[in-house]
C-alpha positions in Angstrom: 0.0 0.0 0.0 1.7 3.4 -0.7 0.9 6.7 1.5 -0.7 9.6 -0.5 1.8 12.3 0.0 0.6 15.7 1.9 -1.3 18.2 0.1 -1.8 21.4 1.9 -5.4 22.6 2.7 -4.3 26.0 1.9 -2.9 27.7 -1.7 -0.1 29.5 -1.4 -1.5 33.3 -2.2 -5.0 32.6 0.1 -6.0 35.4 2.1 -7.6 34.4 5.4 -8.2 38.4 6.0 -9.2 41.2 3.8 -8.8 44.2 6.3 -7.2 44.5 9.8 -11.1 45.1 10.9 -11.6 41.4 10.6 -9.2 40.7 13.3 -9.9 41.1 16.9 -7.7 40.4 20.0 -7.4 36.5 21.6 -8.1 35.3 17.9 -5.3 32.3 17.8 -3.6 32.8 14.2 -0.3 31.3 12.6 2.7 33.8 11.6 3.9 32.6 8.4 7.1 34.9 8.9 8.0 32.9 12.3 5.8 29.5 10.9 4.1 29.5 14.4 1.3 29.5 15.8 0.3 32.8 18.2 -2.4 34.7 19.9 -3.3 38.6 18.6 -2.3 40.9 21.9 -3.8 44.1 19.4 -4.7 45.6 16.3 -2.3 48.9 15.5 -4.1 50.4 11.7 -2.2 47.3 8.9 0.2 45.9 12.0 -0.9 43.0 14.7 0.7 42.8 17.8 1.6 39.1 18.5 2.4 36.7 21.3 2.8 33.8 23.0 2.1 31.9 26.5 5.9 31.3 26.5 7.2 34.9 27.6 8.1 35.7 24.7 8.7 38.9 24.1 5.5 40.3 22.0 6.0 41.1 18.1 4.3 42.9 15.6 3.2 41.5 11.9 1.8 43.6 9.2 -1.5 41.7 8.8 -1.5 40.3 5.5 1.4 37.9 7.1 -1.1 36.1 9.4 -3.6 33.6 8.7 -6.2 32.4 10.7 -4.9 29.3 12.7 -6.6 25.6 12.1 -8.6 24.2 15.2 -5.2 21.6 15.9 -2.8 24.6 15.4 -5.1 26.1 18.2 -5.0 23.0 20.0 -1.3 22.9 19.8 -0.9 26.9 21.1 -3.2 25.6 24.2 -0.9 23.1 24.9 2.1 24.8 25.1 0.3 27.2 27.3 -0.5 24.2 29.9 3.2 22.8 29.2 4.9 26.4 29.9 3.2 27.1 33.1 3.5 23.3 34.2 7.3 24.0 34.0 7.3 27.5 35.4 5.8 25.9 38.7 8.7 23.2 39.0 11.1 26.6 38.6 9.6 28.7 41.2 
């Protein structure tokens, strides 16, 4: 039996948003600059202001360089999240 290889759900050149309107802050989204997924801190006119439950430093991304994350990228930013603050406790 041979595996079908991957095909991408998404075309390269899709556009998840047409205007920095559409996006609000919490919305989970996926830099495609960084290839990662992240949460929207704020909206700032074209740029969003991006972070992550890791500490991270927060960065900015001119909107059209965002996409709106899939429910198991989301899944994945929630687990780090629970990961992150499971090993900040053992730290402290």
């Amino acid at each position: 039996m041979r595996a079908e290889p991957h095909r991408p759900t998404r075309r390269k050149g899709d556009r998840d948003f047409g205007s920095p309107d559409e996006i609000i802050p919490g919305l989970i989204v996926f830099d495609l600059t960084y290839d990662m997924v992240c949460q929207v801190k704020a909206v700032d006119g074209r740029h969003v202001e991006l972070e992550r439950p890791t500490g991270m430093a927060p960065w900015r991304r001119y909107f059209r360089k965002i996409r709106r994350a899939t429910s198991g990228e989301a899944r994945q930013l929630a687990a780090l999240a629970r990961f992150h603050e499971t090993r900040r406790r053992g730290l402290e």
